[in-house]
C-alpha positions in Angstrom: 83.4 120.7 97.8 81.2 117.9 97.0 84.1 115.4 96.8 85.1 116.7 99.9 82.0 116.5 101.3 81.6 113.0 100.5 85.1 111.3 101.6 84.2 112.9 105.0 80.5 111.4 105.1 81.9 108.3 103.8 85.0 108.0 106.7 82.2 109.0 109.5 79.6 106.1 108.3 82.9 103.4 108.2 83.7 104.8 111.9 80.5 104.5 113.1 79.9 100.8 111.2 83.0 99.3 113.2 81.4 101.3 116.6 78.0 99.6 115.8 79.8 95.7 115.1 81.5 96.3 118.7 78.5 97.9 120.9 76.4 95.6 119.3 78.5 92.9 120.3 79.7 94.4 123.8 75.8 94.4 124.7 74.8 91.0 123.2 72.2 89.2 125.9 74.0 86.7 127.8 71.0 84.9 129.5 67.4 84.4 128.2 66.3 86.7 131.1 68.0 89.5 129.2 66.4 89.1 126.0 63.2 90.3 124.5 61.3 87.7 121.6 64.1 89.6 119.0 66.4 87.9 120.8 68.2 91.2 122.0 68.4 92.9 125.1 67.3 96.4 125.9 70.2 98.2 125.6 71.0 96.6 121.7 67.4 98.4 120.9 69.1 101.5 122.7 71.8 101.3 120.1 70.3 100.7 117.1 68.0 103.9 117.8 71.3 105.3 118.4 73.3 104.3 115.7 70.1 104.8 113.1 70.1 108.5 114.0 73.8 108.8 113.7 73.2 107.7 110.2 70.8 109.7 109.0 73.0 113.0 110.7 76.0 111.9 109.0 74.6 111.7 105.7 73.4 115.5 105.9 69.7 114.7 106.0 67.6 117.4 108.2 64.4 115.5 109.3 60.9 116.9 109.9 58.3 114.7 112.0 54.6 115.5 111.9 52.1 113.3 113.8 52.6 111.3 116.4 53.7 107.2 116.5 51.2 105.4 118.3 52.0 104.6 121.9 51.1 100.9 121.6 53.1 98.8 118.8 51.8 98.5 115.8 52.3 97.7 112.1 53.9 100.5 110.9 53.8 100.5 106.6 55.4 102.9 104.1 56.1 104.5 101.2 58.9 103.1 99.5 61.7 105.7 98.0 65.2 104.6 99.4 67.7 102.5 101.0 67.4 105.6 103.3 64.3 104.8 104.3 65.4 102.1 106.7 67.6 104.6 108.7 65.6 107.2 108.8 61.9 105.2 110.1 63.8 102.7 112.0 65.6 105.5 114.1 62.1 106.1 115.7 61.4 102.6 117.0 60.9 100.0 114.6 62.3 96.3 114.4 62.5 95.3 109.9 61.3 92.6 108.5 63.6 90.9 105.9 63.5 87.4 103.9 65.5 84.9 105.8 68.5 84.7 103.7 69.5 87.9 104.6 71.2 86.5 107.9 73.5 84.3 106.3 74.9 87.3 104.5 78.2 88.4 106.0 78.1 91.4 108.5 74.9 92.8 107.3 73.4 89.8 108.2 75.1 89.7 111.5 74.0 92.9 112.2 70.4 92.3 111.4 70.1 89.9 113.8 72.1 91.7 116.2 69.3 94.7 115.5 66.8 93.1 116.3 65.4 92.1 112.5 62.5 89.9 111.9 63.9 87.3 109.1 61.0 86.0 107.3 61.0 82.6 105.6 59.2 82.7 102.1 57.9 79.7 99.8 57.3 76.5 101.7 54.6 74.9 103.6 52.9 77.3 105.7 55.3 80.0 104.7 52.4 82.5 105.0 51.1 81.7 108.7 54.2 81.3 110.2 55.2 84.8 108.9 51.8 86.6 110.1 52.5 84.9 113.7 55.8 85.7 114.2 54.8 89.6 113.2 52.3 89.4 115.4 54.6 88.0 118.4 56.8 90.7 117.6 54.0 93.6 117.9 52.9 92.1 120.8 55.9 91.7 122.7 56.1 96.0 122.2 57.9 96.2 119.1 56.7 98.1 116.2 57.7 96.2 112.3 58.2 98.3 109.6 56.7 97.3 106.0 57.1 98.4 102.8 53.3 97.3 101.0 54.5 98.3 97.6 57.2 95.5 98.3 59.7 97.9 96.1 61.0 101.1 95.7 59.1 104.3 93.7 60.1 107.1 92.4 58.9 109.2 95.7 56.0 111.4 93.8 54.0 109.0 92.8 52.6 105.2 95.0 52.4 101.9 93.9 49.8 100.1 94.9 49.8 97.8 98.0 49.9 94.3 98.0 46.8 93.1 100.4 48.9 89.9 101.5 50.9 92.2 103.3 48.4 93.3 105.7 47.4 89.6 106.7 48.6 89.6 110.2 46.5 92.7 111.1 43.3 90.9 109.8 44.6 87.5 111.6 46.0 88.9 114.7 43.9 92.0 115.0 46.7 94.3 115.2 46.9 98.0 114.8 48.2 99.6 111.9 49.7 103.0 111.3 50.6 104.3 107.7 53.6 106.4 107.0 54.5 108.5 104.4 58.2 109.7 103.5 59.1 112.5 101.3 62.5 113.7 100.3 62.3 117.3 99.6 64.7 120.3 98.1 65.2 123.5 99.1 62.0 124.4 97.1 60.3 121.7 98.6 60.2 119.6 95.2 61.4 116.0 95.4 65.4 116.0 95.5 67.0 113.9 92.4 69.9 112.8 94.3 67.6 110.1 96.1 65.9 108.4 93.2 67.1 105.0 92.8 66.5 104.2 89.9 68.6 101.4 87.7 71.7 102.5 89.8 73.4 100.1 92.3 73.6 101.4 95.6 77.5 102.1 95.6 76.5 105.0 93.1 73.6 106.3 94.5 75.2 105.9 98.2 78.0 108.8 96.4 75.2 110.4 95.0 73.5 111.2 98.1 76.6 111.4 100.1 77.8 114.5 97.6 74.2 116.1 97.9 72.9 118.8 100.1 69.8 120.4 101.0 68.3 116.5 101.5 65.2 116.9 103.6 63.0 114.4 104.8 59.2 114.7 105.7 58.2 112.2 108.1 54.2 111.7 108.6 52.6 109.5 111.2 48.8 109.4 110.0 46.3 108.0 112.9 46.1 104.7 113.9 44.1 102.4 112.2 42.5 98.9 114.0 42.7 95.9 112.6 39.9 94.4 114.5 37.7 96.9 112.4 38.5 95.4 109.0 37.6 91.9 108.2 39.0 91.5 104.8 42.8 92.6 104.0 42.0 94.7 100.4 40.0 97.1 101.9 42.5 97.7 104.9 45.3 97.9 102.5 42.9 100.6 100.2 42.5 102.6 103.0 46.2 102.8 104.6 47.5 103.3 101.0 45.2 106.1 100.1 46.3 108.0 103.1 50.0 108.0 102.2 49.0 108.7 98.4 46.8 111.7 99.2 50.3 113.0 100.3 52.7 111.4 98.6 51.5 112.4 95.0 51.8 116.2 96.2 55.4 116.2 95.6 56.5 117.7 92.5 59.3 116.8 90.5 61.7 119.7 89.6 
């Protein structure tokens, strides 16, 4: 059953892969009237929502939402558990932010920028205060980023801690900020094994979780918080990062 279960999955994520290259493609902006500071048109966002959603189905995840996302854009930062993650925040409104040498890689690359992804230049001068501006063009045009402050993955029941730097634009640009927290549950509501990362590369967890079932996901919007009330980043990043720990660390492991 579970091989079974997993050449299915597997064939419906390749299907929907070559659908998403050709939409995307199909709906590409052919004027600058038709494209938003991403550099994609409405009906690409459309799409990716779309196609993010499909993902997450198709994998067998069941997906719980509690809270609310804010109605203006906003900084939205995480919890850090999976490649899953991506999928499963992004598919309720959210551009990424990614270092810049992810477009040149082939096909993901092309559909990053295709999606709408923020590509990030790191080192060089002014590395730092061209990134914080272009994430705050981004939230002010109406798009939400998504930002992982532990900058990489736990082991979903316990939180690293965040890296201040990260919350720089809000502090700069005065821009809201909403923490999110992510849990991948059981059936017993204990943290399901076939998620964790680990030191495996993502072909064999991407089998692992494909092969699973019983994968849910906890999704929690906590209130907004405003950046204009914060004048230093540490305690902005203490106080998003506590909200998401205070639930985060209530997962057990089985």
């Amino acid at each position: 059953m579970k091989y079974l279960r997993i050449i299915y999955r597997l064939t419906a994520l390749v299907i929907l892969s070559i659908s998403g290259l050709v939409l995307m493609g199909i709906y590409s902006p052919r004027g600058k009237s038709q494209k938003n500071i991403l550099g994609i048109s409405q009906k690409q966002k459309n799409i990716r929502a779309w196609w993010l959603k499909k993902v997450v189905s198709i994998v067998g995840i069941t997906l719980s939402v509690k809270g609310e996302s804010h109605k203006e854009s906003a900084m939205w930062v995480a919890n850090h558990v999976s490649w899953l993650d991506i999928p499963i925040i992004g598919s309720e409104g959210a551009a990424f932010l990614s270092k810049a040498e992810v477009r040149k890689w082939p096909v993901i690359g092309w559909l990053g920028e295709k999606g709408g992804t923020v590509f990030i230049q790191r080192g060089g001068k002014n590395a730092s205060q061209k990134a914080s501006e272009k994430i705050s063009e981004t939230i002010k045009a109406g798009d939400n980023i998504l930002i992982f402050p532990e900058a990489t993955t736990g082991n979903g029941y316990e939180l690293k801690q965040f890296h201040a730097r990260i919350f720089a634009p809000a502090i700069d640009h005065q821009l809201s900020v909403q923490p999110i927290a992510i849990r991948y549950l059981d059936a017993q509501g204990d943290f399901h094994p076939a998620v964790f990362w680990g030191d495996e590369s993502f072909m064999n967890n991407l089998m692992s979780i494909l092969g699973a079932s019983g994968i849910h996901v906890e999704l929690t919007f906590f209130p907004i918080i405003e950046g204009h009330k914060f004048s230093e980043r540490k305690p902005l990043a203490k106080y998003a990062e506590n909200q998401i720990r205070e639930l985060v660390e209530k997962t057990k492991l089985r």
